[in-house]
N, CA, C and O atoms as a GROMACS GRO file, in nm:
protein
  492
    1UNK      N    1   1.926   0.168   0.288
    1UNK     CA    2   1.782   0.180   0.304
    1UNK      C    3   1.717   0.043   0.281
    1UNK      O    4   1.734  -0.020   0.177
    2UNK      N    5   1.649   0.004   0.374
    2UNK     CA    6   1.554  -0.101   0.356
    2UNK      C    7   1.402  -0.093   0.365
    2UNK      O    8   1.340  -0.033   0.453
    3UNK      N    9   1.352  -0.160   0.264
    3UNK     CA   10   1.180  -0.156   0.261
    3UNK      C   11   1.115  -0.316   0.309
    3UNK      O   12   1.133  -0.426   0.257
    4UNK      N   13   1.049  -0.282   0.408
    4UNK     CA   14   0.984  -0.422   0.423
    4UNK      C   15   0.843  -0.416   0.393
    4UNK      O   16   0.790  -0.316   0.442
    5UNK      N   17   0.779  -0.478   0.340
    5UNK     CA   18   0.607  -0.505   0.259
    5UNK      C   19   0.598  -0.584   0.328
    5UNK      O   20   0.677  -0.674   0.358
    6UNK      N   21   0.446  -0.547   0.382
    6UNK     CA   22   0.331  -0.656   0.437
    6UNK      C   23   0.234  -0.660   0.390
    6UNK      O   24   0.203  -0.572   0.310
    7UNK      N   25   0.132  -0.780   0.427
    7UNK     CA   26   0.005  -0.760   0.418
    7UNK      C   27  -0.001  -0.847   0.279
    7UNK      O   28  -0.124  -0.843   0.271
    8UNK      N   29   0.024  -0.894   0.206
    8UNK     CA   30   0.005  -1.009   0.128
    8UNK      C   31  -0.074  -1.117   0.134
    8UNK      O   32  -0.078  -1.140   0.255
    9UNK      N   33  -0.139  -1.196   0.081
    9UNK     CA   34  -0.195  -1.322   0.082
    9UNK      C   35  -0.308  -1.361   0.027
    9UNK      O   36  -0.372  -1.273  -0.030
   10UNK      N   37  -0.352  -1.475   0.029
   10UNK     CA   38  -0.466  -1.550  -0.076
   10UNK      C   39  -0.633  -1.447   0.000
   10UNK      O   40  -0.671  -1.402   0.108
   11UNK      N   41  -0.671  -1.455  -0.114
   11UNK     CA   42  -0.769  -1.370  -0.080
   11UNK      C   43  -0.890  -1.408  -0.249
   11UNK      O   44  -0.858  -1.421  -0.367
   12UNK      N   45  -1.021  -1.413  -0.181
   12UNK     CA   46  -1.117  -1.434  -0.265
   12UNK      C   47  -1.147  -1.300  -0.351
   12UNK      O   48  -1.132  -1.185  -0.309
   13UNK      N   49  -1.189  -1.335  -0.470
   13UNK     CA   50  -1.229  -1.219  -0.553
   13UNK      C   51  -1.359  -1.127  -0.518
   13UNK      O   52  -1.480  -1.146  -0.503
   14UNK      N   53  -1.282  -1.036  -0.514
   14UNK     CA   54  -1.410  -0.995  -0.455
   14UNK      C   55  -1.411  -0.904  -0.297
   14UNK      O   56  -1.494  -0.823  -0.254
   15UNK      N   57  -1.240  -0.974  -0.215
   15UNK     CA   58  -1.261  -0.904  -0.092
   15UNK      C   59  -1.137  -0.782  -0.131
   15UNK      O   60  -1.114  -0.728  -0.239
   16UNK      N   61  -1.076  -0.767  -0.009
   16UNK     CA   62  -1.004  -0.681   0.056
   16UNK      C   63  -0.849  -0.685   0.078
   16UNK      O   64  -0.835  -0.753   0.180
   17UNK      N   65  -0.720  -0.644   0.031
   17UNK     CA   66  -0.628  -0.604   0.123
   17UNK      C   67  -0.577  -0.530   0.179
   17UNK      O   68  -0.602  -0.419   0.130
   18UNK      N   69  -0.480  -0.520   0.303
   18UNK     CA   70  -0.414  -0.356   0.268
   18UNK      C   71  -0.294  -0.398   0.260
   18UNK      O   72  -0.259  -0.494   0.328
   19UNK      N   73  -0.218  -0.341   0.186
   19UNK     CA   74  -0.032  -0.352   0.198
   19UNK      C   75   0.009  -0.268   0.228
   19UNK      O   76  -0.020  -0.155   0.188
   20UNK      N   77   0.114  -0.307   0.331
   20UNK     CA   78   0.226  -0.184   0.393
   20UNK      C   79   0.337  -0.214   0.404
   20UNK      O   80   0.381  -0.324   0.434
   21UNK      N   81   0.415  -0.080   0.372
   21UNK     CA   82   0.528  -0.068   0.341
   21UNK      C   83   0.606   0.044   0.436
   21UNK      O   84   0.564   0.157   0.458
   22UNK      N   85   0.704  -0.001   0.477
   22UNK     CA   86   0.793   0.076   0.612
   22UNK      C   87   0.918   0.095   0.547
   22UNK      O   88   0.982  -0.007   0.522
   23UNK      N   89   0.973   0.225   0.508
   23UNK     CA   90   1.117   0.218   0.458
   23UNK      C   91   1.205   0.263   0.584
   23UNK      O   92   1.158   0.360   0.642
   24UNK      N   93   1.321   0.212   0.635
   24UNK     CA   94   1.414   0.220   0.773
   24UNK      C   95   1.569   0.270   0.710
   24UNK      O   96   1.586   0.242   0.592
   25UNK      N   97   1.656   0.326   0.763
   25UNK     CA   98   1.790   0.297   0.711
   25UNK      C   99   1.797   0.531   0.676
   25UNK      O  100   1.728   0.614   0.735
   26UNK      N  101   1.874   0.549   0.595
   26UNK     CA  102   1.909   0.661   0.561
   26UNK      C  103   1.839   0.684   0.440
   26UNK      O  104   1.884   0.652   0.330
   27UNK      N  105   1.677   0.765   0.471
   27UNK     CA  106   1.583   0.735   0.354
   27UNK      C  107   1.564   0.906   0.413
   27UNK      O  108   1.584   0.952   0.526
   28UNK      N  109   1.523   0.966   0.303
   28UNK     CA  110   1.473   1.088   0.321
   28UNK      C  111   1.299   1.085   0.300
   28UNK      O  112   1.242   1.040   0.200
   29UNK      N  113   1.230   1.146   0.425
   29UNK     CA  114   1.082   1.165   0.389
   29UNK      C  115   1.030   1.229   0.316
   29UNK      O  116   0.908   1.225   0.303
   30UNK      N  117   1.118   1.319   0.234
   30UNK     CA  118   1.032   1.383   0.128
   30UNK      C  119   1.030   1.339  -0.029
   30UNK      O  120   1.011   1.401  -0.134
   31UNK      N  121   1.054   1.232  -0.004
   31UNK     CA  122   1.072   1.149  -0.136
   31UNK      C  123   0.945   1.078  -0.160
   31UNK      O  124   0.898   1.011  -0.068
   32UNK      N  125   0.858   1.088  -0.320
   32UNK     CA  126   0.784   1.002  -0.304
   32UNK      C  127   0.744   0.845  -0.271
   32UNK      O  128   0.828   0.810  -0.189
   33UNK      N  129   0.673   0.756  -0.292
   33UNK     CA  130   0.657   0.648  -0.297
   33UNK      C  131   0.569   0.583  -0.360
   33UNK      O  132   0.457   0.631  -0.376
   34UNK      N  133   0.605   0.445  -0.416
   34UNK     CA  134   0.527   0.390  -0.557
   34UNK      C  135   0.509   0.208  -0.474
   34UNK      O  136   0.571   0.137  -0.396
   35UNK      N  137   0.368   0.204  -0.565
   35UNK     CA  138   0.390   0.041  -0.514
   35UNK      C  139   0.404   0.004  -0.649
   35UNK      O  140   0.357   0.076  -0.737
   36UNK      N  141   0.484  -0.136  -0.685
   36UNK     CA  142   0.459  -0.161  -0.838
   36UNK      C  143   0.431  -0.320  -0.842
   36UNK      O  144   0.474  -0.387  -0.748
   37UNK      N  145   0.362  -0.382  -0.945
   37UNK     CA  146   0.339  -0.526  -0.905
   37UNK      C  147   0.402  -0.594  -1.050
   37UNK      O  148   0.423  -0.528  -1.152
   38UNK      N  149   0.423  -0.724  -1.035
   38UNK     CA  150   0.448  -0.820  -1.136
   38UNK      C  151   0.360  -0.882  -1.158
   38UNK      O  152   0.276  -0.838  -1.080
   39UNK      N  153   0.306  -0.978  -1.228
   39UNK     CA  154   0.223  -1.099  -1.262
   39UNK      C  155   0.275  -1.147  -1.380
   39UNK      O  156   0.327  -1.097  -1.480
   40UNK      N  157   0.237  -1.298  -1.325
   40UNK     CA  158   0.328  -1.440  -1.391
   40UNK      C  159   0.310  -1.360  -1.558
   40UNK      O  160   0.219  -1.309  -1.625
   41UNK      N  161   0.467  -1.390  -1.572
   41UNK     CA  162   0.426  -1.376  -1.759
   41UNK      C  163   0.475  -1.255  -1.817
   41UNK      O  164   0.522  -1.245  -1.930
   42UNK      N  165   0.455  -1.130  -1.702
   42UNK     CA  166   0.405  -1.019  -1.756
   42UNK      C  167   0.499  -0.881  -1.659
   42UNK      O  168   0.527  -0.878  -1.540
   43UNK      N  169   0.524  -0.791  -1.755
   43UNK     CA  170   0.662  -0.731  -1.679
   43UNK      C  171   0.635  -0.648  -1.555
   43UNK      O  172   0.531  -0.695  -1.510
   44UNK      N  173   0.680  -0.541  -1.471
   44UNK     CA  174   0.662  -0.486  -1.392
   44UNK      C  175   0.614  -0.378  -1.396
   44UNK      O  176   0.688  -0.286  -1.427
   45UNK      N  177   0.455  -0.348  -1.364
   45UNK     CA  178   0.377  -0.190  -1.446
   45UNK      C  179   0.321  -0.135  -1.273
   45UNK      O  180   0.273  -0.214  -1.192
   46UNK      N  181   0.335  -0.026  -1.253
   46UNK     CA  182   0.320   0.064  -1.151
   46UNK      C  183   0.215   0.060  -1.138
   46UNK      O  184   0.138   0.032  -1.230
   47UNK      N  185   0.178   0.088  -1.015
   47UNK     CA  186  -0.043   0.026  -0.947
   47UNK      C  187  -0.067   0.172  -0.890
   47UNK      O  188  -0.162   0.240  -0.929
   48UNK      N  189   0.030   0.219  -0.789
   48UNK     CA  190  -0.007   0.338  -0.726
   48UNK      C  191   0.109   0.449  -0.675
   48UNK      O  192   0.217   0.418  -0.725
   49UNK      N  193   0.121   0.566  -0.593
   49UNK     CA  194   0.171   0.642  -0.566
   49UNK      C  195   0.132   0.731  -0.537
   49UNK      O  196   0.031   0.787  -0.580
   50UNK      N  197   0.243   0.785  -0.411
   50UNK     CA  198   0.200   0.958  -0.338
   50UNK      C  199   0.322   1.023  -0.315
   50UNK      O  200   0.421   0.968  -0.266
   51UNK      N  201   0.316   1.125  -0.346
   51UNK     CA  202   0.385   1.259  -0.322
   51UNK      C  203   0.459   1.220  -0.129
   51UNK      O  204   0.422   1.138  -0.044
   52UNK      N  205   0.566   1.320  -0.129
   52UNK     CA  206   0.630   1.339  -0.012
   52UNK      C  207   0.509   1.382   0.092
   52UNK      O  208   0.519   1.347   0.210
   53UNK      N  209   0.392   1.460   0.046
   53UNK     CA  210   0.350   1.496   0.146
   53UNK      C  211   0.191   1.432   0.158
   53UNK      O  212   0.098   1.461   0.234
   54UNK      N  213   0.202   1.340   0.060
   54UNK     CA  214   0.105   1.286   0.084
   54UNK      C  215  -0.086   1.292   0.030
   54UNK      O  216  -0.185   1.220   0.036
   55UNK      N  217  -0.038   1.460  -0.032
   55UNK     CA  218  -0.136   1.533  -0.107
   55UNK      C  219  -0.162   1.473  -0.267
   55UNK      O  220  -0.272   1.481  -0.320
   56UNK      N  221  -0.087   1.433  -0.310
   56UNK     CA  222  -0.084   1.379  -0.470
   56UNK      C  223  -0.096   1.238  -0.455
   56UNK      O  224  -0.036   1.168  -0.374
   57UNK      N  225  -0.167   1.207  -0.529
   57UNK     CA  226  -0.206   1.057  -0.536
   57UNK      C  227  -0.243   1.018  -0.676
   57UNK      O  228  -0.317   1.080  -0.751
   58UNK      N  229  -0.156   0.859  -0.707
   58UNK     CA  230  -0.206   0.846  -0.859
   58UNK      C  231  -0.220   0.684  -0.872
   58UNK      O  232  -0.152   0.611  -0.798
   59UNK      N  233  -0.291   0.641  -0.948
   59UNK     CA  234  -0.328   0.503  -0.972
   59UNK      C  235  -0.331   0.485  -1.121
   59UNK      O  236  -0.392   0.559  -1.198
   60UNK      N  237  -0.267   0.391  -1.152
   60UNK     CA  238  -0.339   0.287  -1.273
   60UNK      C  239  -0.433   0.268  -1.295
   60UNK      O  240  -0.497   0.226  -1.198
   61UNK      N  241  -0.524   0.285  -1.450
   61UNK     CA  242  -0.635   0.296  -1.430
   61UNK      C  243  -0.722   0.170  -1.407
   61UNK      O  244  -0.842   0.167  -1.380
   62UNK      N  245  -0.629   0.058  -1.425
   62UNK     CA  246  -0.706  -0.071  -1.336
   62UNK      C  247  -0.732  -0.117  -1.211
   62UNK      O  248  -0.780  -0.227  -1.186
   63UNK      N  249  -0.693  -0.013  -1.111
   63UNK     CA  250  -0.741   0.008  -1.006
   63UNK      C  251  -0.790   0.116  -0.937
   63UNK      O  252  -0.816   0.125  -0.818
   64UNK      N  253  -0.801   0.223  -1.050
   64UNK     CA  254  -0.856   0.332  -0.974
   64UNK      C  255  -0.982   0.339  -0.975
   64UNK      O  256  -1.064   0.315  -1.063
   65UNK      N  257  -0.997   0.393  -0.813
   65UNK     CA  258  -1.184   0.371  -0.778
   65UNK      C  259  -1.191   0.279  -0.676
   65UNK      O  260  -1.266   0.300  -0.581
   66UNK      N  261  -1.111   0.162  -0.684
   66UNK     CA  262  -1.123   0.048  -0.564
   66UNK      C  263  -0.989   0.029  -0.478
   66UNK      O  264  -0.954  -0.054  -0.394
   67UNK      N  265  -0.936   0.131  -0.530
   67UNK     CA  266  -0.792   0.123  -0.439
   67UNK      C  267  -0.771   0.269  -0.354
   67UNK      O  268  -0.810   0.380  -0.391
   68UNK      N  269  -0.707   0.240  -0.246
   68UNK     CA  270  -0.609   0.419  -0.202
   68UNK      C  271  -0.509   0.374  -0.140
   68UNK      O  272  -0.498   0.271  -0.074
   69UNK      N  273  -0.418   0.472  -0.168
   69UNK     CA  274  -0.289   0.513  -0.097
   69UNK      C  275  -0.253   0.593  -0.023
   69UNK      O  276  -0.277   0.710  -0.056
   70UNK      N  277  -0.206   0.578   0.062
   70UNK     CA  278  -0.208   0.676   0.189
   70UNK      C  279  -0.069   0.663   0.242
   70UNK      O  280  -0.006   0.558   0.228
   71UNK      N  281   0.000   0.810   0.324
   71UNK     CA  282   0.054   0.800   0.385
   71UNK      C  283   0.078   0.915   0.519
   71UNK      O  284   0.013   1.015   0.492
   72UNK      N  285   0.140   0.928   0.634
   72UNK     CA  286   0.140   1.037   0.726
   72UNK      C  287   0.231   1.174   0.659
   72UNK      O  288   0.353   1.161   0.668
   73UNK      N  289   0.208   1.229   0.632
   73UNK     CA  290   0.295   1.335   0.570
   73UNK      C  291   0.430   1.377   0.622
   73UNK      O  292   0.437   1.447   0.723
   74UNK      N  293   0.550   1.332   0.548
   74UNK     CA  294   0.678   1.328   0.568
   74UNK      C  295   0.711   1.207   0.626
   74UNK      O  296   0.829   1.197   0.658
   75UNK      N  297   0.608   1.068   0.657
   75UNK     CA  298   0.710   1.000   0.676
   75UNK      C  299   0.724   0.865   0.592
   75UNK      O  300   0.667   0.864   0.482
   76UNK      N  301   0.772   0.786   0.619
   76UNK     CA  302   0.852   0.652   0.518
   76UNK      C  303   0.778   0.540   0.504
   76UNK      O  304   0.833   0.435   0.468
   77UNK      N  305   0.635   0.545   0.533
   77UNK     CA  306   0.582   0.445   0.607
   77UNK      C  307   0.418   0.484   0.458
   77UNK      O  308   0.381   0.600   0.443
   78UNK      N  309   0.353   0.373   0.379
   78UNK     CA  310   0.296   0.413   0.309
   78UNK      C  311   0.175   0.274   0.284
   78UNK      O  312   0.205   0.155   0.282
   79UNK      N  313   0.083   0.313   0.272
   79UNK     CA  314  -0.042   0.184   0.256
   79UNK      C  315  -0.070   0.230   0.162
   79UNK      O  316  -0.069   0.348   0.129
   80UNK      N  317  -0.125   0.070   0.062
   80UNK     CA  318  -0.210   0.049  -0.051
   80UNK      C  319  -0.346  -0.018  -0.028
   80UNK      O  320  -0.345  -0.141  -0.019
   81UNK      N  321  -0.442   0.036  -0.021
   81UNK     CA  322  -0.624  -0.034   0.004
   81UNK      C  323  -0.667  -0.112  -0.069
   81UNK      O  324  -0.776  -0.062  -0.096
   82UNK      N  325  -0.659  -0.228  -0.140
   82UNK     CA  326  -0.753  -0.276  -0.272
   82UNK      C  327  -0.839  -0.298  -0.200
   82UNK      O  328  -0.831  -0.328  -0.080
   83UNK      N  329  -0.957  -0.284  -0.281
   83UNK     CA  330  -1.098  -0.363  -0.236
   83UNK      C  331  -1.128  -0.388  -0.392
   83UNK      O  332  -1.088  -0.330  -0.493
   84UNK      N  333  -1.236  -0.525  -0.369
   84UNK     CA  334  -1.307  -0.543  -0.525
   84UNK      C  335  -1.205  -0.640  -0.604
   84UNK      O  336  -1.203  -0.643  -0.727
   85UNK      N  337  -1.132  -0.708  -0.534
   85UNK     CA  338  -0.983  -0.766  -0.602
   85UNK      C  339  -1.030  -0.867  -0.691
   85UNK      O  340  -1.117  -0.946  -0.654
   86UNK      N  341  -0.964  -0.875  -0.846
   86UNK     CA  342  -0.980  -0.931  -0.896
   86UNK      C  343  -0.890  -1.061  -0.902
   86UNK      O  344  -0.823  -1.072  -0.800
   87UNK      N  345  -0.870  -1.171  -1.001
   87UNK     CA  346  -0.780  -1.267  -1.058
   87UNK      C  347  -0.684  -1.173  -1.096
   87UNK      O  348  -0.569  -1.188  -1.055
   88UNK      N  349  -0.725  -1.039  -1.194
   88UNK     CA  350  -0.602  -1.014  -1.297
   88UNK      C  351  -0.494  -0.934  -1.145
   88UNK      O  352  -0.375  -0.912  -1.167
   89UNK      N  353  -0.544  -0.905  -1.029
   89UNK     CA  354  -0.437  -0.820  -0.961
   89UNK      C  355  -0.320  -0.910  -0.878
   89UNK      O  356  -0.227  -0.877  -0.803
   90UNK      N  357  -0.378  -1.058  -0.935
   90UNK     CA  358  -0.249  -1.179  -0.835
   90UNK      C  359  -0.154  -1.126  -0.951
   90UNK      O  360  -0.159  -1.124  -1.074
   91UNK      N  361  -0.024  -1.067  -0.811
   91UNK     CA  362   0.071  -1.037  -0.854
   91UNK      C  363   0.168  -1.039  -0.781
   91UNK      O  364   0.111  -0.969  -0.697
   92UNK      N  365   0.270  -1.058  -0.734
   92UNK     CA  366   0.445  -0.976  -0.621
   92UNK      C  367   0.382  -0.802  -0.673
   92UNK      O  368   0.372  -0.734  -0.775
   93UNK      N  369   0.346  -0.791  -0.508
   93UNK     CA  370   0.358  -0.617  -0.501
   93UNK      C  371   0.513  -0.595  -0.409
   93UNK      O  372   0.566  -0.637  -0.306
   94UNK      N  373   0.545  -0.489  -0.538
   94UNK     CA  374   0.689  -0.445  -0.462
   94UNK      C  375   0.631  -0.299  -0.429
   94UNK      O  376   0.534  -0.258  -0.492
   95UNK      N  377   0.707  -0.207  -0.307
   95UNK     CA  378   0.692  -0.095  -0.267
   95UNK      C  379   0.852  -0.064  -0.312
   95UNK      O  380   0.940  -0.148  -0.332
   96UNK      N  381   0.863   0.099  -0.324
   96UNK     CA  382   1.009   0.135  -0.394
   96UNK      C  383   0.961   0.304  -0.330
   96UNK      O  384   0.857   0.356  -0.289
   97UNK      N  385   1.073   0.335  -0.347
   97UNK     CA  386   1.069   0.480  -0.300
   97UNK      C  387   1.170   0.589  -0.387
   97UNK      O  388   1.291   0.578  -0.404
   98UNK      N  389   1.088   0.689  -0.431
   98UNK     CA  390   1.179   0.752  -0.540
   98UNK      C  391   1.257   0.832  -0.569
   98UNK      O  392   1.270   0.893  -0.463
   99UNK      N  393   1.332   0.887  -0.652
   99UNK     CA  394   1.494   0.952  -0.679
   99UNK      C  395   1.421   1.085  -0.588
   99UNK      O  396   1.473   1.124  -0.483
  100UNK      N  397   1.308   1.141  -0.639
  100UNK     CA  398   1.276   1.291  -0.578
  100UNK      C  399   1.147   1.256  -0.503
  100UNK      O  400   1.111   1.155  -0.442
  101UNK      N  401   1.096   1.363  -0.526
  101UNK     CA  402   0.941   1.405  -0.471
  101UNK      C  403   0.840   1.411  -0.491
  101UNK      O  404   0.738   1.434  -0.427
  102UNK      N  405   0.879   1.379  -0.637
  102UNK     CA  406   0.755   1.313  -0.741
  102UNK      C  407   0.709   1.166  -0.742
  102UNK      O  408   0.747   1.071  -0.674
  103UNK      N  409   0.627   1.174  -0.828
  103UNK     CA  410   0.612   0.995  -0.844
  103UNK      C  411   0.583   0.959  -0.981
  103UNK      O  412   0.471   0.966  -1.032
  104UNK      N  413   0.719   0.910  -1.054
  104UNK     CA  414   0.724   0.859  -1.167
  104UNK      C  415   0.631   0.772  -1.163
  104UNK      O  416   0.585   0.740  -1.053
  105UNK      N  417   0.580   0.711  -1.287
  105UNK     CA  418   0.531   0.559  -1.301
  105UNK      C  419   0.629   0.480  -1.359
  105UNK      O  420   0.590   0.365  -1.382
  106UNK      N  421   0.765   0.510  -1.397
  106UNK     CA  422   0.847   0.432  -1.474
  106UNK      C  423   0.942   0.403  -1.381
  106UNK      O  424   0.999   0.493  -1.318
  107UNK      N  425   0.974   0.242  -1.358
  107UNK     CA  426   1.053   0.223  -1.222
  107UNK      C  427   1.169   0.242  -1.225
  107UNK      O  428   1.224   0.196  -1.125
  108UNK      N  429   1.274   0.318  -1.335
  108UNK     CA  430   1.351   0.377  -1.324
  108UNK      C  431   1.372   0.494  -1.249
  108UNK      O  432   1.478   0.554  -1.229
  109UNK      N  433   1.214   0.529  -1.192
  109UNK     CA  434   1.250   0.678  -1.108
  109UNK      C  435   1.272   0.651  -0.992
  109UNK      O  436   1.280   0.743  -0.910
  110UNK      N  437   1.292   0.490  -0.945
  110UNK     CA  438   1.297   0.469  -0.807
  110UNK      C  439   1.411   0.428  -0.792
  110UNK      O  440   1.474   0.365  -0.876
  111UNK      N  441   1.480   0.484  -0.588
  111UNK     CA  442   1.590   0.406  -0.616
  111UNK      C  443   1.615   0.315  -0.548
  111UNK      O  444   1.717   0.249  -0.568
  112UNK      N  445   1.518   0.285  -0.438
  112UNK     CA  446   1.529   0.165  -0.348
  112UNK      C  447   1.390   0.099  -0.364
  112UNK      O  448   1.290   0.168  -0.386
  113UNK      N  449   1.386  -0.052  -0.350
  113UNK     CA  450   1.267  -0.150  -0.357
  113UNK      C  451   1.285  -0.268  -0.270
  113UNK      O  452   1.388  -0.335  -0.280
  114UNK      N  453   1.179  -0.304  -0.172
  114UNK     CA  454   1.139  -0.340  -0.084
  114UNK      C  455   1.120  -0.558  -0.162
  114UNK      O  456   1.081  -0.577  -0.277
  115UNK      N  457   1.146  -0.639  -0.096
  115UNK     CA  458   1.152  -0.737  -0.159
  115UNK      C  459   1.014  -0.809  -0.177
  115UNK      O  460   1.015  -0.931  -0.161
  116UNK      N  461   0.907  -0.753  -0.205
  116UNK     CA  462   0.746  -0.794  -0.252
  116UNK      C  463   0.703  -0.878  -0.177
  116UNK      O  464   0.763  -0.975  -0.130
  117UNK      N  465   0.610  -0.848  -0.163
  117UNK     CA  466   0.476  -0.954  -0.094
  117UNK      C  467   0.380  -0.992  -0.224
  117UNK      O  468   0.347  -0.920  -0.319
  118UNK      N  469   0.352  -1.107  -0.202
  118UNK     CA  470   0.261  -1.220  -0.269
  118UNK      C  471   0.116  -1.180  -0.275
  118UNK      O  472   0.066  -1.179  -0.163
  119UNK      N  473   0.053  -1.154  -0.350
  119UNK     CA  474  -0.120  -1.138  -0.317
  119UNK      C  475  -0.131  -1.219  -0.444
  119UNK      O  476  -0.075  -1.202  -0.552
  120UNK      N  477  -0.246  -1.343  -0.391
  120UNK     CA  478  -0.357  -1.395  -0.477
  120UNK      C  479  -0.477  -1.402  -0.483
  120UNK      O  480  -0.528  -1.460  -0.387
  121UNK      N  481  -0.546  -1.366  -0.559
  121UNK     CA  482  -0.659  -1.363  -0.543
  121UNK      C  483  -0.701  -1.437  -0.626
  121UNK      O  484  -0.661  -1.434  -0.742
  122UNK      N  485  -0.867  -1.587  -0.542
  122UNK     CA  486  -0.887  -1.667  -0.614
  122UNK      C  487  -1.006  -1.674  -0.688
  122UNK      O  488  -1.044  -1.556  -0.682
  123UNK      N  489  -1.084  -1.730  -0.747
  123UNK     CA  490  -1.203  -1.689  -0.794
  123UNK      C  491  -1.270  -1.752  -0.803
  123UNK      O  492  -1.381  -1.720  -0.845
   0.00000   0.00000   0.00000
C-alpha cells in the first residue's frame, strides 16, 4: 500500500490549504483515515480523521472550527481544509490509514503512512 500527500506549501498566516491524500496498492476502503503532523522539536500528535464511511469526523482541538475532513464514502482518497493557518500549524503533514474502521488518535492504530508534505506558514 502506498499513500501519496499533496497540497503542501508556504502559505501566509492567515490563508488557506487543502491536503490530499490518495492511498493505491491492496488497501481496504473501509478502513479509517488520519492525517498526523510533526513540528520542528516536537513529536508526532494527530490533527484529524474520518471513519470508513465518512460520517465520523474528529479534530484536535487546535484546529477544530477552521479545519474539515472529508472523504467519498468507501474510498481511499481523503482531504484536510485548514483555513485561518497559523505559525504554530508549520509542520510535515503525514496521511496514514488505519488497522480498522475507527480512527484512533494514537499512531499506533495506523498501519500504513504516506511520506508527508511540508506546510509553512509565515507570519
Amino acid at each position: 500500500v502506498q499513500l501519496q500527500a499533496s497540497g503542501g506549501g508556504l502559505v501566509q498566516a492567515g490563508g488557506s490549504l487543502s491536503l490530499s491524500c490518495r492511498a493505491t496498492g491492496r488497501t481496504s476502503s473501509n478502513n479509517g483515515m488520519g492525517w498526523f503532523r510533526r513540528a520542528p522539536g516536537k513529536e508526532r500528535e494527530f490533527v484529524a480523521g474520518i471513519d470508513w464511511s465518512g460520517g465520523r469526523k474528529y479534530y484536535t482541538d487546535s484546529v477544530k472550527g477552521r479545519s474539515a475532513i472529508s472523504r467519498e464514502k468507501g474510498k481511499s482518497t481523503v482531504t484536510l481544509q485548514m483555513n485561518s493557518l497559523q505559525a504554530e500549524d508549520t509542520a510535515v503533514y503525514y496521511c496514514a490509514v488505519a488497522l480498522g474502521s475507527v480512527v484512533p488518535r494514537d499512531p499506533s492504530g495506523y498501519r500504513y503512512w504516506g511520506q508527508g508534505t511540508l506546510v509553512t506558514v509565515s507570519s
